[in-house]
DSSP file (Angstrom, degrees, kcal/mol; ACC not computed):
  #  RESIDUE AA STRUCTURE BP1 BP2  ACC     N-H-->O    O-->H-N    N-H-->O    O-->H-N    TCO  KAPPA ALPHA  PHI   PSI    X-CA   Y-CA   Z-CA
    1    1 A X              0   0    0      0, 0.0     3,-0.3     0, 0.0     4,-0.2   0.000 360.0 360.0 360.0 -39.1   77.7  114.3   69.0
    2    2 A X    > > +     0   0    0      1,-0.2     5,-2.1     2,-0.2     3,-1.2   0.706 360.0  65.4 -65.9 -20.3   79.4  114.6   72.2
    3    3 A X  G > 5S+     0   0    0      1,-0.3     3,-2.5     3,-0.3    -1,-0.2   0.929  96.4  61.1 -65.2 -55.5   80.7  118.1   71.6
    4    4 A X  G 3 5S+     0   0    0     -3,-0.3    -1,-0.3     1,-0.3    -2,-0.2   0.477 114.2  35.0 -59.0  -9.8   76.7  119.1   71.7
    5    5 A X  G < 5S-     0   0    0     -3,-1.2    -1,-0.3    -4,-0.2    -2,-0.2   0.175 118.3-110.9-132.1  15.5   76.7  117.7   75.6
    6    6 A X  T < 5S+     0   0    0     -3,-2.5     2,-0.4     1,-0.2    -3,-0.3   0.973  75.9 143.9  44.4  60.3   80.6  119.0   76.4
    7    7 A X      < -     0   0    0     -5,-2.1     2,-0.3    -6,-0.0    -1,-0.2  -0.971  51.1-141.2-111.0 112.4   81.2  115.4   76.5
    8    8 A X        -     0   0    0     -2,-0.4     2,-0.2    -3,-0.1    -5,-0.0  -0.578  20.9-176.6 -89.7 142.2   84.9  114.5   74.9
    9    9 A X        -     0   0    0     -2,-0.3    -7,-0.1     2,-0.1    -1,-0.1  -0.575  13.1-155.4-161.5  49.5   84.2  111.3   73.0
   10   10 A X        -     0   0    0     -2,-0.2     2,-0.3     2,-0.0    -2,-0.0   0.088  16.9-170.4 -59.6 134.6   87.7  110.4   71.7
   11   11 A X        -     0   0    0      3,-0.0     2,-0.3     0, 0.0    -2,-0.1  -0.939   4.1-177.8-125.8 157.1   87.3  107.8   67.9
   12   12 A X        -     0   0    0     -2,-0.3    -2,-0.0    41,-0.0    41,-0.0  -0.945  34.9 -95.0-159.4 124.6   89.8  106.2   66.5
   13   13 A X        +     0   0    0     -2,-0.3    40,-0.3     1,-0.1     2,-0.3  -0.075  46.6 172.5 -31.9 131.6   90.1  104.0   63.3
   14   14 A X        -     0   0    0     39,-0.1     2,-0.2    37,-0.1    37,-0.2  -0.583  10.8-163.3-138.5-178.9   89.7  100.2   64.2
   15   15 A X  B     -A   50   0A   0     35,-0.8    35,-3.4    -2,-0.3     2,-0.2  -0.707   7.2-172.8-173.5 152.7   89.5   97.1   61.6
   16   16 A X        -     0   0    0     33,-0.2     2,-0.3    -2,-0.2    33,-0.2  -0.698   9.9-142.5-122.6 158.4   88.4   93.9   62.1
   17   17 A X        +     0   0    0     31,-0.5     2,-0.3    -2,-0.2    31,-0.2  -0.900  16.7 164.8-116.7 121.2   88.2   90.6   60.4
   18   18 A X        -     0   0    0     -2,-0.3     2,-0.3    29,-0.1    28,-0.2  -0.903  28.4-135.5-142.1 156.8   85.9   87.6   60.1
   19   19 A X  E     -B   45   0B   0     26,-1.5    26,-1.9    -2,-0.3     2,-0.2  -0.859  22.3-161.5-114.3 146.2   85.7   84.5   57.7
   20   20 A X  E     -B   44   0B   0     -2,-0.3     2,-0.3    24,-0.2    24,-0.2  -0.697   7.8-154.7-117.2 152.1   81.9   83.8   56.6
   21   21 A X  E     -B   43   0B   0     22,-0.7    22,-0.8    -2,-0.2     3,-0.1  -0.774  32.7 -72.8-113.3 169.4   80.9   80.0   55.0
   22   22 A X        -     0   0    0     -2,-0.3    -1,-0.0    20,-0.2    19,-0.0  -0.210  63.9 -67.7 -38.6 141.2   78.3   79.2   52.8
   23   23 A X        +     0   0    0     -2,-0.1     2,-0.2     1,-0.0    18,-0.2  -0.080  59.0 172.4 -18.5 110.3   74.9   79.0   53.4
   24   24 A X        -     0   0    0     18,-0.1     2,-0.7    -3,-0.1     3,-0.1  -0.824  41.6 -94.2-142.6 157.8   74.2   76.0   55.8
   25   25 A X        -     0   0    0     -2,-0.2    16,-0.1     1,-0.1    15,-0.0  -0.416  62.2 -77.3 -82.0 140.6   70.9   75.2   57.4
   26   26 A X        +     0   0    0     -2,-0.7    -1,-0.1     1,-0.2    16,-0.0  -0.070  67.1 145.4 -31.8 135.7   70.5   76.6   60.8
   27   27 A X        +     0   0    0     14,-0.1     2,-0.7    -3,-0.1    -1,-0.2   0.426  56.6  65.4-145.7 -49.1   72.3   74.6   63.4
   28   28 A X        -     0   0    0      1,-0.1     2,-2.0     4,-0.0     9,-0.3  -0.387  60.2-170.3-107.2  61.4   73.6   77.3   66.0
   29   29 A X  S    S+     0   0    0     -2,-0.7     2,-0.5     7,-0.1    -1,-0.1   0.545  71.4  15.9 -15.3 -20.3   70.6   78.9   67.8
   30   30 A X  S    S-     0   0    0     -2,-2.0     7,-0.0     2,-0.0    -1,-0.0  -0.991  96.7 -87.8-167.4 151.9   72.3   81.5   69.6
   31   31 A X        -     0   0    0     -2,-0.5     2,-0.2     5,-0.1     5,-0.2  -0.374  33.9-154.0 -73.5 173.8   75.9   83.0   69.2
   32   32 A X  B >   -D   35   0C   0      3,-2.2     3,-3.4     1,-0.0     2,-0.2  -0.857  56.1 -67.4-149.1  91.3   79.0   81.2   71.2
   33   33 A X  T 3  S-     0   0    0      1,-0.3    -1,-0.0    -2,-0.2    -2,-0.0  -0.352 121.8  -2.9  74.2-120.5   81.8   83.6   71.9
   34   34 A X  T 3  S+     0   0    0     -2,-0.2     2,-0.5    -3,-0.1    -1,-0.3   0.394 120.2  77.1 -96.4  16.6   83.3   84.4   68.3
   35   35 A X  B <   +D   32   0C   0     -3,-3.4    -3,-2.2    10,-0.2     2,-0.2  -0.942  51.5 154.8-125.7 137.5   81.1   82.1   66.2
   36   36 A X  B     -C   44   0B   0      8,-0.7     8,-2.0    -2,-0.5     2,-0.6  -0.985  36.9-124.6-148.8 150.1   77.4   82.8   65.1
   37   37 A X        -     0   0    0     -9,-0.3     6,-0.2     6,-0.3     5,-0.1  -0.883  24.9-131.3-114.5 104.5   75.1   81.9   62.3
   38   38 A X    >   -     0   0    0     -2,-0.6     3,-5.4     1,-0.1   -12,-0.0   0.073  30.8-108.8 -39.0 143.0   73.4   84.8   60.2
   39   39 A X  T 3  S+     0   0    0      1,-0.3    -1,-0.1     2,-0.1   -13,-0.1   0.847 126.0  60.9 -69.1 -23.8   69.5   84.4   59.7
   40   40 A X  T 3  S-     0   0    0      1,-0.1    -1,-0.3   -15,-0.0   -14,-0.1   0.635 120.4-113.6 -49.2 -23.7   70.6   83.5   56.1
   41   41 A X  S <  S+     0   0    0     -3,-5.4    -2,-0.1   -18,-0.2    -3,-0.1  -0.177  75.3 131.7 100.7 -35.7   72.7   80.4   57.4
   42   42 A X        -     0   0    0    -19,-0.1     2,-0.5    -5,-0.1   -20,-0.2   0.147  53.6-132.9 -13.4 165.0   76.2   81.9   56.4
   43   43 A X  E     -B   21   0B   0    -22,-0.8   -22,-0.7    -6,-0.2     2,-0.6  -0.978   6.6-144.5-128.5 140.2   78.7   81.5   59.8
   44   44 A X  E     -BC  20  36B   0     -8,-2.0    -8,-0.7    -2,-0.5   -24,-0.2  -0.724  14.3-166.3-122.0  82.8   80.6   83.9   61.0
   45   45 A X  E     +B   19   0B   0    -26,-1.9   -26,-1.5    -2,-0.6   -10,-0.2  -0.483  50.4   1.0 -53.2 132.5   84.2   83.2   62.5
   46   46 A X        -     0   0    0    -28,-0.2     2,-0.3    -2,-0.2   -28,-0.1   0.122  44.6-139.4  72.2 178.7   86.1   85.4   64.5
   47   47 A X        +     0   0    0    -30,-0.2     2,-0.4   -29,-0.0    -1,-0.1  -0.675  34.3 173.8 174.7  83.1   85.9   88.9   65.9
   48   48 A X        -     0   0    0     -2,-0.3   -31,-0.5   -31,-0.2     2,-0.4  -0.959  12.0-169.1-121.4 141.4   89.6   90.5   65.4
   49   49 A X        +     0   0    0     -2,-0.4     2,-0.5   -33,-0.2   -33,-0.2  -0.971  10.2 174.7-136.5 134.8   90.0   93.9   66.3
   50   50 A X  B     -A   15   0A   0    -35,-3.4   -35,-0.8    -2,-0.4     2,-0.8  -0.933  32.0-133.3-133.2 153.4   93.5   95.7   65.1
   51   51 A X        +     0   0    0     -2,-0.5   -37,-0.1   -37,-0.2     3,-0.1  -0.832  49.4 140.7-115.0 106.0   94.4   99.2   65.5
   52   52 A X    >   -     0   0    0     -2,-0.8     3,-2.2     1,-0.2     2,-0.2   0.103  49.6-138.1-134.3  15.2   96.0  100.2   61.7
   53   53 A X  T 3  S-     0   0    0    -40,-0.3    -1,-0.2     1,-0.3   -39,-0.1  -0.171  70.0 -12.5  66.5-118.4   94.7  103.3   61.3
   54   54 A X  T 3  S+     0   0    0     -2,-0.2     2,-0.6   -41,-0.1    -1,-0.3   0.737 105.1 116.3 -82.5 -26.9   93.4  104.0   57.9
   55   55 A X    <   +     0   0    0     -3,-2.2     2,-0.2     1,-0.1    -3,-0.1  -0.426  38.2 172.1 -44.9 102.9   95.0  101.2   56.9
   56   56 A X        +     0   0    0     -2,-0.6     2,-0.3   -41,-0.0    -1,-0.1  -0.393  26.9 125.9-122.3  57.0   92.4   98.6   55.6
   57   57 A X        -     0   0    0     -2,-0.2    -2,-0.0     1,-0.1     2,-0.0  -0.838  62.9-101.8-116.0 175.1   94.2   95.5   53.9
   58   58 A X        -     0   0    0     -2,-0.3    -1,-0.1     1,-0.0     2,-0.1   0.284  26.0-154.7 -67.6-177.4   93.8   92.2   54.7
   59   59 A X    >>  -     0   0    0      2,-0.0     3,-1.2     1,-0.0     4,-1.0  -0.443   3.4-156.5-164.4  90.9   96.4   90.4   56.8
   60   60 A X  H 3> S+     0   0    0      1,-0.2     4,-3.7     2,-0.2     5,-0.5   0.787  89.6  64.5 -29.2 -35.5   96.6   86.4   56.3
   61   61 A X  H 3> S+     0   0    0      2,-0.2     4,-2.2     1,-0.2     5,-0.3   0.996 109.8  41.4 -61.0 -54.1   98.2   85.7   59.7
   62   62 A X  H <> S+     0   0    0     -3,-1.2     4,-1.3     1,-0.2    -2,-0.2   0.832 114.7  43.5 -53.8 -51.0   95.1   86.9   61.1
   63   63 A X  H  X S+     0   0    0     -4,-1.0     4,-1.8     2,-0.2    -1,-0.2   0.762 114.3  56.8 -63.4 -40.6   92.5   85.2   58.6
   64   64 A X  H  X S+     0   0    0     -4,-3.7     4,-1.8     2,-0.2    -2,-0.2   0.915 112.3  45.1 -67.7 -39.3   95.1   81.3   59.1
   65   65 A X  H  < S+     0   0    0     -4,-2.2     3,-0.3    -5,-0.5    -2,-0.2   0.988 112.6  49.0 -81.7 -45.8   94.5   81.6   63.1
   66   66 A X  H  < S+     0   0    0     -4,-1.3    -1,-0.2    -5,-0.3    -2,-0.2   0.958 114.3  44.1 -25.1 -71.8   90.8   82.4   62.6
   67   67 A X  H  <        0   0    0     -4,-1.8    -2,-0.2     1,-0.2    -1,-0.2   0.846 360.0 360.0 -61.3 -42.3   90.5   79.4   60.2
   68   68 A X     <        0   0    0     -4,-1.8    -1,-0.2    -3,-0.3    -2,-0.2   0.187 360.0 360.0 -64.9 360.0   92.5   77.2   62.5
């Protein structure tokens, strides 16, 4: 899209990770940093962002510091 405005608009492969819970009744009105609660009640931990290219496996160190 930036090529259409001469604007150079470099992207680059990212990945991320977060651990979800189960379904809980709503507790957290509003997000706090890296934890937020989905209108479903689900939780969302963490907000990791690694530069691995194409590479999309999981990576435990990342998911144990999360959980910790």
């Amino acid at each position: 899209m930036g090529a259409q405005i001469d604007l150079d608009i470099p992207v680059r492969p990212q990945t991320g990770q977060v651990i979800v819970t189960e379904k809980a009744v709503p507790f957290l009105p509003q997000p706090i940093s890296t934890i937020r609660q989905t209108d479903e009640g689900g939780v969302m931990l963490g907000d990791s962002v690694e530069e691995k290219g194409t590479d999309d496996a999981t990576i435990p160190g990342v998911l144990s510091v999360t959980a910790a």
